[in-house]
N, C-alpha and C positions, 0 to 999 in steps of 0.2 A: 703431689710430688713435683719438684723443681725439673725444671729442661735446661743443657746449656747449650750456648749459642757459640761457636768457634768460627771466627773471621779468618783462617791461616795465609800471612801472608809471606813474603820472603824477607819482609824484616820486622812486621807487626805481627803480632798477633792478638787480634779482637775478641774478649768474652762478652758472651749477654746472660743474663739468667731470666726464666719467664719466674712468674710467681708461681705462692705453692702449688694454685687449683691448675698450672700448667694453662694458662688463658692469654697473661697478657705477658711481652719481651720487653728486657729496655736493658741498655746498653751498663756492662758491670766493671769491666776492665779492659786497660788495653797493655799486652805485656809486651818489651823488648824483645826481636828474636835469638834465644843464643844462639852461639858462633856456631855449635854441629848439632844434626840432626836426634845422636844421641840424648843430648843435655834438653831437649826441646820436647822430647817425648818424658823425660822424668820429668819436667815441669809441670808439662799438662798432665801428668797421669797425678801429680800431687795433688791439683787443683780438683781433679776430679773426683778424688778419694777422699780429701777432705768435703767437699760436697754430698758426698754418699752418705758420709758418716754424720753429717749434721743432721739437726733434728727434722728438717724439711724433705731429707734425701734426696736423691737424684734419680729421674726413672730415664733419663736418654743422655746422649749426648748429640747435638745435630752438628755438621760439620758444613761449609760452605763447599759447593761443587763448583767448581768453576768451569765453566763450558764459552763457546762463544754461541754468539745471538742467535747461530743458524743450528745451535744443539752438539755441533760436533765439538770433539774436543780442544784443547787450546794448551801452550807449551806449561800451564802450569797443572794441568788434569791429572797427569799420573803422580806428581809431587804430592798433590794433592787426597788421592786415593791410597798411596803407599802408607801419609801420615795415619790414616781413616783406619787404614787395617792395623797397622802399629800397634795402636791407640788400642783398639778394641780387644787387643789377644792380651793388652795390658791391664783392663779394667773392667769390674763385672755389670756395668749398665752396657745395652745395646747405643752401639757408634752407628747413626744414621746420615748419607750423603745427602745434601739439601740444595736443589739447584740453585746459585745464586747470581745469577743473569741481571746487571742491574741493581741491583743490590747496592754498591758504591752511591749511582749516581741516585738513587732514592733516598737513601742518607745523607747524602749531600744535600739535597733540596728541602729535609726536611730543621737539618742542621741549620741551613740559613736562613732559615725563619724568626729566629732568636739571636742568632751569632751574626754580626756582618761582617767580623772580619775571618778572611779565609784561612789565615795563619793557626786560630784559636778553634775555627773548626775541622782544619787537618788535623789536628790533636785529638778529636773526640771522635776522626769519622771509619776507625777499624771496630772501634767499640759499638758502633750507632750501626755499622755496615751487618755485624752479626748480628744484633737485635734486628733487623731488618729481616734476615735469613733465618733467624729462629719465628717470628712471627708470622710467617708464613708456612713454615712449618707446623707451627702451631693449627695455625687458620684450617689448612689441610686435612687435620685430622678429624677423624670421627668425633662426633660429641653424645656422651650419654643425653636418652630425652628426661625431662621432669615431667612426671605428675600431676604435679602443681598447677599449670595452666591449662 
């Protein structure tokens, strides 16, 4: 089953989706934020339902924390936590917070590897920021062992 990766920003917002085996992140969408907090919760709760309902389904949602570097929190933390609980009383997959520390400036460097101009990769780096934060999430978890080897 599919994970998705949510960048929330104060005017973007970044999806990523991992593939089905839930392994690897990469950057899926980046949506405009609407104007009220209302309208931005029916969005996401769409996107996420139709995710559920697809043939891959969806077993999580991860959402970016935003903390600053020393862990404490930072003025967008509770924005941030209030969307998380929203979210989650709205849709039947578990809404998990994912610290994302960094996160930005590692898609950014990873963006310009390919991109050199920085205009072209401001465009891609809410979408590449949650792939970054869902990947590590990812990385995080437990993995069943195989047999096999």
């Amino acid at each position: 089953m599919r994970v998705l990766g949510i960048d929330y920003g104060a005017r973007r917002i970044g999806l990523a989706l991992s593939d089905a085996t839930a392994t690897l992140a990469s950057p899926w969408r980046l949506l405009p934020r609407p104007p009220s907090d209302a309208e931005t919760i029916r969005l996401i709760v769409a996107e996420v339902t139709a995710l559920a309902q697809a043939e891959d389904g969806l077993e999580a949602v991860v959402v970016g924390w935003p903390r600053r570097l020393d862990g404490t929190p930072n003025k967008q933390t509770p924005i941030v936590e209030t969307f998380a609980r929203t979210l989650e009383s709205k849709v039947t997959v578990p809404v998990v917070l994912q610290d994302e520390r960094l996160s930005s400036v590692e898609a950014e460097s990873r963006l310009a590897v390919d991109e050199k101009d920085w205009r072209k990769r401001k465009a891609k780096l809410d979408a590449a920021a949650a792939a970054v934060i869902l990947q590590d999430y990812l990385d995080a978890r437990p993995r069943a062992t195989s047999d096999r080897f």
